[in-house]
C-alpha positions in Angstrom: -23.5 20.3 -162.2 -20.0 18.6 -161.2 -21.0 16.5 -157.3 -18.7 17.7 -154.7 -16.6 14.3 -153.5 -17.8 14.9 -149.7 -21.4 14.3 -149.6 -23.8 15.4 -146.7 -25.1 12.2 -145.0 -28.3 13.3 -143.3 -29.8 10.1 -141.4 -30.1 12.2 -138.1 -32.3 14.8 -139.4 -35.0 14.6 -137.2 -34.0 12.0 -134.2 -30.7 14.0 -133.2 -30.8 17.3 -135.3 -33.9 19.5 -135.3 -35.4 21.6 -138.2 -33.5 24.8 -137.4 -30.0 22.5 -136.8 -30.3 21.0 -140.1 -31.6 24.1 -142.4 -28.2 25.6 -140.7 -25.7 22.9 -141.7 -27.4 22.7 -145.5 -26.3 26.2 -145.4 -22.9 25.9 -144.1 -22.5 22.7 -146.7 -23.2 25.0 -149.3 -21.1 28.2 -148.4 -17.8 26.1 -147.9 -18.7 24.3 -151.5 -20.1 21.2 -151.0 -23.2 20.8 -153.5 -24.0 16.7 -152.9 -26.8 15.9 -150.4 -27.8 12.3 -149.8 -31.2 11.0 -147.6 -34.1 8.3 -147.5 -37.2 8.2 -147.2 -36.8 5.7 -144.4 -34.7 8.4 -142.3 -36.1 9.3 -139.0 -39.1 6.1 -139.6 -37.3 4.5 -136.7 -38.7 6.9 -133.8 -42.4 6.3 -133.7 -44.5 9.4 -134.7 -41.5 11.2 -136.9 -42.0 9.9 -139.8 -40.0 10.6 -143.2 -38.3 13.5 -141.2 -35.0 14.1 -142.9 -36.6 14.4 -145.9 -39.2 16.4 -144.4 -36.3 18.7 -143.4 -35.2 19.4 -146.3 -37.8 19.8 -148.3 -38.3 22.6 -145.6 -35.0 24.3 -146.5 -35.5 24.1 -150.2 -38.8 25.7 -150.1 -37.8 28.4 -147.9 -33.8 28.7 -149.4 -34.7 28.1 -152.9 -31.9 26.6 -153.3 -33.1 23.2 -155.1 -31.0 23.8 -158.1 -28.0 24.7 -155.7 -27.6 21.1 -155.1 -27.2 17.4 -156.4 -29.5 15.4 -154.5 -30.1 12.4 -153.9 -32.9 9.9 -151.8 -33.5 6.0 -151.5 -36.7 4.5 -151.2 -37.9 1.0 -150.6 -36.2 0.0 -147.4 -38.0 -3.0 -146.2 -40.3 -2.5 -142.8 -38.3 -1.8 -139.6 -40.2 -4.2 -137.9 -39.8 -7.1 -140.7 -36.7 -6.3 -142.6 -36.7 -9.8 -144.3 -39.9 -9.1 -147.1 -38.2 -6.8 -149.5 -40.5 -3.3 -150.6 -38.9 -3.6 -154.2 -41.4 -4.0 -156.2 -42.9 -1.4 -159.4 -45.6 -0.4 -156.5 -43.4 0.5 -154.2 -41.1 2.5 -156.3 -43.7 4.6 -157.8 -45.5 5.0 -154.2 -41.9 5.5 -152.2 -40.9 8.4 -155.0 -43.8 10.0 -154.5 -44.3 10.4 -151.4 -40.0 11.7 -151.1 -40.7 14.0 -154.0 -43.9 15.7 -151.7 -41.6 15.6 -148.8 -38.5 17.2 -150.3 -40.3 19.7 -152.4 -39.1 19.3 -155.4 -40.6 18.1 -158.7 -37.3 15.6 -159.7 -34.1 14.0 -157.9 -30.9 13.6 -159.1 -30.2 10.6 -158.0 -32.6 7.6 -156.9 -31.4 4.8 -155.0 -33.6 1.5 -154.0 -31.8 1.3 -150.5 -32.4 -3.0 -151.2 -32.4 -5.1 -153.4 -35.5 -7.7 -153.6 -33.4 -11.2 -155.4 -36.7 -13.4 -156.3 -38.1 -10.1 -158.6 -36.0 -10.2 -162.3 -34.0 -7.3 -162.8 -35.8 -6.3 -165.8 -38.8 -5.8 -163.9 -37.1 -3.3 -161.0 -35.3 -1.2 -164.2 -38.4 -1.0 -166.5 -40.1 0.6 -162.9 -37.1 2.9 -163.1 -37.3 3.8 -166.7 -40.7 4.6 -166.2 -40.4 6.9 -163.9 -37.4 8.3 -166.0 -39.7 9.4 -168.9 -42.0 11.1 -166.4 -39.1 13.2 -165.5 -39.4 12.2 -161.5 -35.8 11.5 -161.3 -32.7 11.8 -163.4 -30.8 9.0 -163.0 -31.2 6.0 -160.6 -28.7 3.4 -158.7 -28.7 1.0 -156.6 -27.6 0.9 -152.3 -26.9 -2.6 -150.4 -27.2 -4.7 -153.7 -24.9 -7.9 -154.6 -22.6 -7.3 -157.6 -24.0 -9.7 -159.7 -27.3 -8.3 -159.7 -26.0 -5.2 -160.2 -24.2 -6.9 -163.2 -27.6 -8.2 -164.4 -29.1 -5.2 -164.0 -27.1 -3.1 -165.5 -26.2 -5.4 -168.7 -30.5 -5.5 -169.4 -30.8 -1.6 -169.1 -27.7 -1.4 -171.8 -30.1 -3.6 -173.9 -32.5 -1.0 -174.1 -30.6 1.9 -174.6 -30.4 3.1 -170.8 -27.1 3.8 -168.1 -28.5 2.0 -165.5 -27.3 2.3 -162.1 -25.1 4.9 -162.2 -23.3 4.6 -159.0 -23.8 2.2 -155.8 -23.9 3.1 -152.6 -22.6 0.7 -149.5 -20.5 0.6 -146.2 -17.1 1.5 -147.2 -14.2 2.9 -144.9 -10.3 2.1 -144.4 -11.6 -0.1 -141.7 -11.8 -3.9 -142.3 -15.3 -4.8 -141.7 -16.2 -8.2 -138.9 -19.3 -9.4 -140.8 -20.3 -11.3 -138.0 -21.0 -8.4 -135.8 -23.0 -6.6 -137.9 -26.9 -7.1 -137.0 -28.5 -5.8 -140.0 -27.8 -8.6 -142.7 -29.1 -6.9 -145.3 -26.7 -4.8 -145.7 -23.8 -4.5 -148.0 -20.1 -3.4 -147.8 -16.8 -3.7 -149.7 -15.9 -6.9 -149.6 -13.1 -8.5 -151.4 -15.2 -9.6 -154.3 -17.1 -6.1 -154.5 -14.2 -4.3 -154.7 -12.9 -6.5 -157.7 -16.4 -5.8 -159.3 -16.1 -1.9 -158.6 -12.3 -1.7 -160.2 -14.2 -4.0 -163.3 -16.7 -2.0 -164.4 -15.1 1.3 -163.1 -18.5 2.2 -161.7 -18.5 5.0 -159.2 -19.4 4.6 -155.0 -20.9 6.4 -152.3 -19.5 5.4 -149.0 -21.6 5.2 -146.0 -20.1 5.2 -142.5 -17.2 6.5 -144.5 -14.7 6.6 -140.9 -16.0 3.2 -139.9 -18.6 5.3 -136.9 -14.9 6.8 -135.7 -13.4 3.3 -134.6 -9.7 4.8 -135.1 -10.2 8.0 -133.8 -11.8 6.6 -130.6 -8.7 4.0 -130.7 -6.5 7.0 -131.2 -7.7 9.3 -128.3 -8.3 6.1 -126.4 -11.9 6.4 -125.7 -14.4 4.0 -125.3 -15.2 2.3 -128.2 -18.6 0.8 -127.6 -19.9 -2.8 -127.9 -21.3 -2.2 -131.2 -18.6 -0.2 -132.9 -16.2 -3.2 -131.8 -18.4 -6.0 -132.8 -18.3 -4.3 -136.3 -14.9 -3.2 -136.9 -12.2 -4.9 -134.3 -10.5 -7.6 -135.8 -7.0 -8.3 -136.8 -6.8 -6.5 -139.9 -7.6 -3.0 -138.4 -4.9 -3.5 -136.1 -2.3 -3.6 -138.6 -4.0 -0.9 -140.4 -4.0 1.4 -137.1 -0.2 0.4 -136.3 0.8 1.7 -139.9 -1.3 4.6 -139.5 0.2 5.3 -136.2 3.5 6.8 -136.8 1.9 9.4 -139.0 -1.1 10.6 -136.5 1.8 13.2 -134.7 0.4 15.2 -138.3 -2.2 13.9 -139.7 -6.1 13.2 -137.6 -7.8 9.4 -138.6 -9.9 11.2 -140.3 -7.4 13.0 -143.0 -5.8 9.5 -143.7 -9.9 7.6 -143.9 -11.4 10.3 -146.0 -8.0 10.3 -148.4 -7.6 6.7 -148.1 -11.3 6.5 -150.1 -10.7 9.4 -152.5 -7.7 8.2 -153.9 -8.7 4.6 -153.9 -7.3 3.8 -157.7 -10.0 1.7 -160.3 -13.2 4.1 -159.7 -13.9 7.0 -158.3 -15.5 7.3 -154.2 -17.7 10.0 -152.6 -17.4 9.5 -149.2 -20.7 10.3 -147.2 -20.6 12.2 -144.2 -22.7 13.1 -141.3 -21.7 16.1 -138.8 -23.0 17.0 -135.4 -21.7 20.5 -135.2 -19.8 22.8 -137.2 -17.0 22.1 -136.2 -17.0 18.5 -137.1 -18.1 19.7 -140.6 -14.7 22.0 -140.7 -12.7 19.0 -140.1 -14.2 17.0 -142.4 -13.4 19.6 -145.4 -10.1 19.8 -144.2 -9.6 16.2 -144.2 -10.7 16.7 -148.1 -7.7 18.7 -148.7 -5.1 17.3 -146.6 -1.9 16.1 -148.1 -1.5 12.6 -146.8 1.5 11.0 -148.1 0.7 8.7 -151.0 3.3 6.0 -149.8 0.7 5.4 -146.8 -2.0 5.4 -148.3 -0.3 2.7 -150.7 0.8 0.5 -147.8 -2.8 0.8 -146.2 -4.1 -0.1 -149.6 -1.6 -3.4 -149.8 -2.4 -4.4 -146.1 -6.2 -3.7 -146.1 -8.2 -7.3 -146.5 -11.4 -6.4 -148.0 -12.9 -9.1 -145.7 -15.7 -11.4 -147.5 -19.0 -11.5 -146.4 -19.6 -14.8 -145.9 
């Protein structure tokens, strides 16, 4: 089954979007031909009492839809502990105890696509794969990839599962959006984004992404409308480089939304091949985000917001 290149974030299942909100949207996704669903197992752990819930959710809709083989889906397991996000889960334990308990949850006998959400830098690669592999051969999930991981592991990784005759990570997931990202104000420093030296390793190997907060949490649309931006939303994405990017974009928003020229800027990024990830509070946000799939943004923009963007390196 061919992935649709918009794929259905659902982190809020559960915290902002109940059971009924979220069986309605998997529907919509589907009838206006999107096919690629993306969650964790570690969605929803953050409100005490809720559990796994997105996953829970949709394990709820496939049961009661049937429609498992309708989609492409995809979950990540063995986030670290909310409370002590510095001792990494990634270990052959966890991997086999994390799919187990997502597979329960979503209903389903396999996944598409698994995704450790971390990396874990003192285990050796060969030992996270072979834990893969394994669970390959038992038919639990199809293929598997990697989500916040450094490109040299990746590299590693992916160079030992050739030895043996396997794809290895088949795509890798991280925060990725026109927007220039401030390092320093991110609080979560285990997380990883495309960075100047990521993106050379990406157009390298040719080796496919998934782009979480794919319109950078809305920074230029809020800059556009002028509405407040939010301490935490500036701290991550205002700096000098996404000024020059807005003032380019700026002559061309009298046609175009942000969002047509974010979500076109990453599908026509040249070098490999992006499916943005997105996340919708109403219907109507979901409408414009498959229009912004088919928008006809001029290429000569998107070139000159290709040339100007930095790519800023984690340091």
């Amino acid at each position: 089954m061919l992935v649709s290149r918009i794929c259905l974030g659902t982190m809020h299942y559960g915290d902002i979007q109940n059971q009924t909100e979220a069986a309605q949207q998997l529907d919509t996704f589907l009838e206006w031909g999107g096919n690629f669903v993306d969650t964790a197992h570690v969605y929803g752990q953050w409100v005490p009492g809720l559990g796994s819930s997105s996953e829970e959710y949709i394990g709820k809709w496939i049961a009661k839809s049937g429609k498992r083989n309708h989609i492409v889906l995809s979950t990540k397991g063995c986030h670290p502990a909310l409370d002590n996000r510095s001792v990494s889960r990634v270990t052959p334990e966890c991997i086999h105890k994390d799919l187990r308990e997502s597979l329960e949850l979503l209903k389903t006998d396999f996944v598409d696509i698994y995704f450790l959400h971390r990396d874990n830098p003192s285990l050796p690669v060969n030992v996270i794969i072979d834990a893969l592999e394994q669970e390959v051969k038992a038919g639990n999930m199809r293929y598997y990839a990697c989500s916040n991981w450094k490109p040299e592991r990746i590299l590693a990784a992916n160079t030992y599962a050739k030895s043996i005759g396997s794809k290895g990570f088949v795509v890798n997931q991280l925060m990725y959006s026109l927007a220039d990202i401030t390092w320093a104000g991110i609080e979560d420093h285990t997380l990883e984004g495309m960075d100047q030296k990521t993106y050379a390793f990406q157009k390298e190997q040719h080796m496919d992404v998934m782009a979480y907060s794919s319109i950078a949490k809305g920074y230029f649309n809020k800059k556009y409308l002028g509405k407040p931006i939010g301490k935490l939303i500036e701290n991550a994405y205002g700096n000098a480089s996404n000024e020059i990017l807005y003032q380019i974009m700026k002559p061309y928003l009298e046609v175009f939304r942000p969002i047509d020229i974010e979500i076109q800027y990453l599908l026509r990024v040249p070098g490999f091949s992006v499916f943005p990830i997105t996340s919708y509070s109403s219907t109507e946000q979901m409408r414009q985000g498959f229009a912004s799939e088919e928008a006809k943004v001029p290429q000569v923009l998107l070139d000159l917001l290709h040339k100007e963007k930095q790519y800023i390196l984690k340091g």
